[in-house]
C-alpha positions as CSV (number, residue, x, y, z in Angstrom):
1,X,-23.7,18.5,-21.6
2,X,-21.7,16.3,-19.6
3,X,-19.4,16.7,-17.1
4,X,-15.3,17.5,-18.1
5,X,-13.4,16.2,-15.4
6,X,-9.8,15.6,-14.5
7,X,-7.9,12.6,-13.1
8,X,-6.5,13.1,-9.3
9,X,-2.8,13.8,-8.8
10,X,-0.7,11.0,-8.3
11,X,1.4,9.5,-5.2
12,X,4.2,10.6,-7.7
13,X,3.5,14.0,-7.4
14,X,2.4,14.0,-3.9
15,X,5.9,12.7,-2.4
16,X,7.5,15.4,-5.1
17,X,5.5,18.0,-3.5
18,X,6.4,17.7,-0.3
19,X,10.1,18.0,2.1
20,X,8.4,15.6,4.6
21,X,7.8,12.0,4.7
22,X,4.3,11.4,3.9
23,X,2.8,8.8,6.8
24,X,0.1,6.7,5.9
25,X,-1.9,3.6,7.2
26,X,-3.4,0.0,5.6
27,X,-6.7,0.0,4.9
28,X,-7.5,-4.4,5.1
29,X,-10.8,-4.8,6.3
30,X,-12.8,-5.0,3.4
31,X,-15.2,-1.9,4.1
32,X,-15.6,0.9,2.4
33,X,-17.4,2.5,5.8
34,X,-13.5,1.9,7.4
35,X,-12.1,3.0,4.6
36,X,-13.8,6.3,4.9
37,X,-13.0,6.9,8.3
38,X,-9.7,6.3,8.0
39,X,-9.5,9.1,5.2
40,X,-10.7,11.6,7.2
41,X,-8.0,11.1,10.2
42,X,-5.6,13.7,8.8
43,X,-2.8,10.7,7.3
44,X,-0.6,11.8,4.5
45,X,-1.9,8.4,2.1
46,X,-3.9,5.0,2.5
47,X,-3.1,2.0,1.1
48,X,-6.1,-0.4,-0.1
49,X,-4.3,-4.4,0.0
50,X,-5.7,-6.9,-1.8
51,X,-2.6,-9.3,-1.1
52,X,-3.2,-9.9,2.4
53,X,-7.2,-8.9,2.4
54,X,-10.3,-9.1,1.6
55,X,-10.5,-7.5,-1.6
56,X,-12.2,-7.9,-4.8
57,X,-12.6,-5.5,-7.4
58,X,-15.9,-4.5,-6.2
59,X,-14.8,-3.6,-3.0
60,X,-11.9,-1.7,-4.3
61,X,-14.0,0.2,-6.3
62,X,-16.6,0.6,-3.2
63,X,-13.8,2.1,-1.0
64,X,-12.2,4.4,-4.4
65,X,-15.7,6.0,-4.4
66,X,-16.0,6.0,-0.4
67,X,-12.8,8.1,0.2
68,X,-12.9,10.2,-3.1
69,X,-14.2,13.8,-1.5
70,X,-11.0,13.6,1.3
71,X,-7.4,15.0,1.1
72,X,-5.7,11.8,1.1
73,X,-4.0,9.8,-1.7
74,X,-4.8,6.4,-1.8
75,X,-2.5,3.3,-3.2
76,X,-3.7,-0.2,-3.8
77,X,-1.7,-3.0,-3.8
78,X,-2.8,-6.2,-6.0
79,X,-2.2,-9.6,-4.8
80,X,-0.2,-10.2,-7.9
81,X,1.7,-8.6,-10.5
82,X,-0.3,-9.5,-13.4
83,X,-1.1,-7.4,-16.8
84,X,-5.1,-8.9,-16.5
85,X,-6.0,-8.1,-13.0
86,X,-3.5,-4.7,-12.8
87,X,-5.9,-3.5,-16.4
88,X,-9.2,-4.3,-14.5
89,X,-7.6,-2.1,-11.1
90,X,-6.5,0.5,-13.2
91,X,-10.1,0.3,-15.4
92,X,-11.4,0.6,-12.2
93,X,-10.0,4.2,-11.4
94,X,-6.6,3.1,-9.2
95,X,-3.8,5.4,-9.8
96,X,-1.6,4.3,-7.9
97,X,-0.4,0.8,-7.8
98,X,2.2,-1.2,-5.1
99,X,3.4,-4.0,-6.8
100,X,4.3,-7.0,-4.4
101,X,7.4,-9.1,-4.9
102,X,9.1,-7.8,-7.3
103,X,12.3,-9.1,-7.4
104,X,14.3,-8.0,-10.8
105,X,14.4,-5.5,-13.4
106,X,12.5,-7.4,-15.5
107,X,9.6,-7.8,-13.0
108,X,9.5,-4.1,-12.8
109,X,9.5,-3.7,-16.1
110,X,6.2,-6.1,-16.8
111,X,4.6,-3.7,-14.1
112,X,5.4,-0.9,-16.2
113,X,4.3,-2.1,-19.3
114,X,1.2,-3.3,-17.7
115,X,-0.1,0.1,-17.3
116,X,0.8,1.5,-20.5
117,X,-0.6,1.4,-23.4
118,X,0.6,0.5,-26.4
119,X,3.3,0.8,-28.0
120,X,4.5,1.8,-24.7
121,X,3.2,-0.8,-23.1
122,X,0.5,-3.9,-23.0
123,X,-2.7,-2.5,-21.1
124,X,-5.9,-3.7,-22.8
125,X,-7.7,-0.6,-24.3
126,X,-11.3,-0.3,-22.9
127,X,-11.6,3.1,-22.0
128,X,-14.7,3.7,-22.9
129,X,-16.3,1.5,-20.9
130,X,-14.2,2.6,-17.5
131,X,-14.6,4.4,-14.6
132,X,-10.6,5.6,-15.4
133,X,-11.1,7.9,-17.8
134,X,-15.0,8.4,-16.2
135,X,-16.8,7.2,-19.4
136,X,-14.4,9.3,-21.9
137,X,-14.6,12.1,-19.9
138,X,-11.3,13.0,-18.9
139,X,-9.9,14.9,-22.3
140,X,-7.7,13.1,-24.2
141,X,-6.9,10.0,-21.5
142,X,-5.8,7.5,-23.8
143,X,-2.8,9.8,-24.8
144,X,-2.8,11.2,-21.1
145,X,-3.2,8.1,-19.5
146,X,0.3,7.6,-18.5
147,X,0.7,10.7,-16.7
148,X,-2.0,9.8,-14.9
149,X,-1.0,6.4,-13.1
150,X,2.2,6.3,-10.8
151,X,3.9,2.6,-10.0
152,X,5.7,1.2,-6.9
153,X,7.1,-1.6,-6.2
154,X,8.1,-3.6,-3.5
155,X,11.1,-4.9,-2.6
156,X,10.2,-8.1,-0.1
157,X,13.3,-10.6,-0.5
158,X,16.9,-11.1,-0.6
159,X,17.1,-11.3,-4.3
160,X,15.2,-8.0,-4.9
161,X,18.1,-6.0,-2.4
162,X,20.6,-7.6,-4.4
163,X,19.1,-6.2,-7.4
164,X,17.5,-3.2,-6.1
165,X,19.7,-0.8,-8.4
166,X,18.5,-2.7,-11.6
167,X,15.2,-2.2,-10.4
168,X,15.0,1.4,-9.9
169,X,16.8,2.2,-13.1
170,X,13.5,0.9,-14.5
171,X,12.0,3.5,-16.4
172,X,8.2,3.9,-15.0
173,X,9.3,2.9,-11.3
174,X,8.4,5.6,-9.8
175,X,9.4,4.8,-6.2
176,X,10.4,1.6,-4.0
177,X,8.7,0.2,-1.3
178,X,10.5,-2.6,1.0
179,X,8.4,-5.3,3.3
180,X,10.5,-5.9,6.2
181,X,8.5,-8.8,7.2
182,X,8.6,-10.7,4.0
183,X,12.2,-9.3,3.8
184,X,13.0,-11.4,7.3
185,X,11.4,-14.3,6.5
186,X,13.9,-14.6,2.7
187,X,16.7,-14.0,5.3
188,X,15.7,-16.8,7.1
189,X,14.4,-14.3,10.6
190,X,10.8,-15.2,10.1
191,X,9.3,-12.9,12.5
192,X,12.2,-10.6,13.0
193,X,11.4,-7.4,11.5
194,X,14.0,-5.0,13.7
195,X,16.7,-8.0,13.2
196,X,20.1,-5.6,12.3
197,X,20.4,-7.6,9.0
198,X,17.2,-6.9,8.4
199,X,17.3,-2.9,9.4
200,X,20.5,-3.2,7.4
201,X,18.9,-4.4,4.2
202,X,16.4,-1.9,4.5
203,X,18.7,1.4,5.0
204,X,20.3,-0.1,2.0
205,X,17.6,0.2,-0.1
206,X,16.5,3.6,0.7
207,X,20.1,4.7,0.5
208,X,20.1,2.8,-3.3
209,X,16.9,5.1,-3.7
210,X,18.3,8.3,-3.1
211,X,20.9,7.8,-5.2
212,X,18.7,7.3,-8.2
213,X,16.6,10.0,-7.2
214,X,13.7,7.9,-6.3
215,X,11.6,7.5,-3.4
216,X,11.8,5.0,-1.0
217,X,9.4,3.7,1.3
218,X,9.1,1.2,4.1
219,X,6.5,-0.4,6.9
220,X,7.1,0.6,10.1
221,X,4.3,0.0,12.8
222,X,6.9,0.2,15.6
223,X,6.6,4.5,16.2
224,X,10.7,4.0,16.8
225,X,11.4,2.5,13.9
226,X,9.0,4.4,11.7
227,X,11.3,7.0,12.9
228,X,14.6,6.1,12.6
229,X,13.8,5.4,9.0
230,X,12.4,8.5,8.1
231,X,15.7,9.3,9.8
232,X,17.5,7.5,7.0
233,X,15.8,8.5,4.2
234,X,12.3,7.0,4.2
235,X,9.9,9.7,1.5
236,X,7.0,7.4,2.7
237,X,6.1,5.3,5.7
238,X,3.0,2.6,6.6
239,X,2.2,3.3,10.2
240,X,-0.7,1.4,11.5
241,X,-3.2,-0.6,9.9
242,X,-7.4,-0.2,10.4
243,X,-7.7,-4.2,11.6
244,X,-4.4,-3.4,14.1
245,X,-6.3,-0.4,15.4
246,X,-9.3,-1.8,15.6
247,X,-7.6,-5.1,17.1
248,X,-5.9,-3.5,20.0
249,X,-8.4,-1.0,20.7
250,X,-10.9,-3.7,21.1
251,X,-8.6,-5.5,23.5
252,X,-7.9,-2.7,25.2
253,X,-11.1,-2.2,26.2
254,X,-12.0,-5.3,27.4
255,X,-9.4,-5.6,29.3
256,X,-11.0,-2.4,31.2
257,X,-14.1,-4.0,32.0
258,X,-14.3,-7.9,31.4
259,X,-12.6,-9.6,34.5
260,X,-10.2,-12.7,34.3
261,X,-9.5,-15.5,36.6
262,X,-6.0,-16.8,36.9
263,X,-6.6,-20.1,35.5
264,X,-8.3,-19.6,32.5
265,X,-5.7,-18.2,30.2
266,X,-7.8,-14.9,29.5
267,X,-10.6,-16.2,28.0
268,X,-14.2,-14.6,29.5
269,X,-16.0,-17.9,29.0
270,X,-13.8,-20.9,29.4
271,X,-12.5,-23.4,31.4
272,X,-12.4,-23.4,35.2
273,X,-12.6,-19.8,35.5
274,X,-15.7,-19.0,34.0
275,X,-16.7,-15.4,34.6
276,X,-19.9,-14.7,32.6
277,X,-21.0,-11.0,32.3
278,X,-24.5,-9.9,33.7
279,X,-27.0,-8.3,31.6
């Protein structure tokens, strides 16, 4: 007899469930093995990107499997909003989608329809044959299946804050996400994150949120800024990434034990000051 099972809860009811801000970290390397790990820190949510990393579908699916038995909800972001790739992600089991640059109502809405079925919505009906509904296991999911998938989407330019109303009146959007980096660069301040206009834009957006009674959620991997926003509003916050962490730490230990000489600009084995470890 097989096995009746039901889908996770969403990152919808997750940031309804709580009075907190949920904190959560990037997940970019690729590997399910980091993926794990990460899960089992104690962080509020991950989020799996496929813009910025990579990701295929098989990895995806690798790390949906790898983190499944931890507390944690997980978001992926596609590199696209697109109605073929977001029906093989959801197909795949993801729940919980950020949507990149989305920049009007209209945009939002092709997101929403994209994970609907019809005549809600356009999503290709496979269900049978997907790890979503596990093989036809989940009771019901093609009537359920909406209940079951929650949609963000992120607001990453100037034109998206001057629409950001329009957006979240969107029925489906379930929350907002701004970039701040993106954000900076469509303000012309590539590179300027905690710019005022910038911080500005942003505080906008999450006010625009709470006023529709929707959540609103930014990146933040400066711990002051991460704060202020929760500060102003902020339901859920990106804090760290796994290849920053791993980054840093890396450096950070090297620079315990590898020495440098003055004129070689850091580097262990070049130029004039060539300091070669002994083994």
């Amino acid at each position: 007899m097989p096995v009746r099972v039901e889908p996770d809860r969403t990152f919808r009811e997750a940031l309804a469930a709580t009075d907190r801000p949920l904190a959560g970290m990037w997940v970019c390397s690729g590997s399910p093995l980091i993926a794990e790990l990460c899960a089992g820190a104690g962080l509020d949510w991950l989020l799996i990107d496929a813009e910025h990393s990579p990701n295929g579908l098989e990895s995806i699916l690798a790390q949906l499997q790898a983190v499944r038995g931890y507390p944690v909800q997980v978001v992926v972001r596609p590199p696209v909003n697109d109605a073929v790739l977001l029906k093989q992600y959801l197909d795949l089991g993801v729940q919980d989608l950020l949507i990149p640059m989305v920049n009007s109502a209209a945009e939002a809405k092709a997101a929403v329809d994209a994970v609907r079925y019809p005549p809600h919505g356009v999503r290709g009906v496979g269900s049978a044959l997907a790890r979503a509904s596990r093989w036809n296991r989940i009771p019901d999911y093609l009537a359920r299946a909406a209940e079951t998938i929650s949609v963000t989407v992120q607001i990453e330019t100037e034109a998206a804050v001057a629409a950001v109303e329009e957006i979240l009146a969107v029925d489906g959007v379930d929350a907002i996400f701004l970039g701040p980096s993106d954000l900076a660069a469509s303000l012309g301040l590539l590179g300027e994150q905690e710019h005022p206009k910038v911080r500005a834009a942003v505080e906008h957006c999450l006010s625009a949120a709470r006023t529709a009674g929707k959540p609103g959620g930014v990146n933040a991997f400066n711990e002051a800024t991460a704060r202020d926003y929760m500060d102003a509003g902020a339901s859920f916050v990106l804090v760290g990434a796994d290849v920053a962490v791993l980054a840093r730490g890396t450096e950070a230990l090297a620079g315990k034990f590898i020495p440098t000489a003055p004129d070689d600009g850091g580097a262990p084995f070049g130029g004039t000051g060539d300091v070669r470890p002994s083994y």
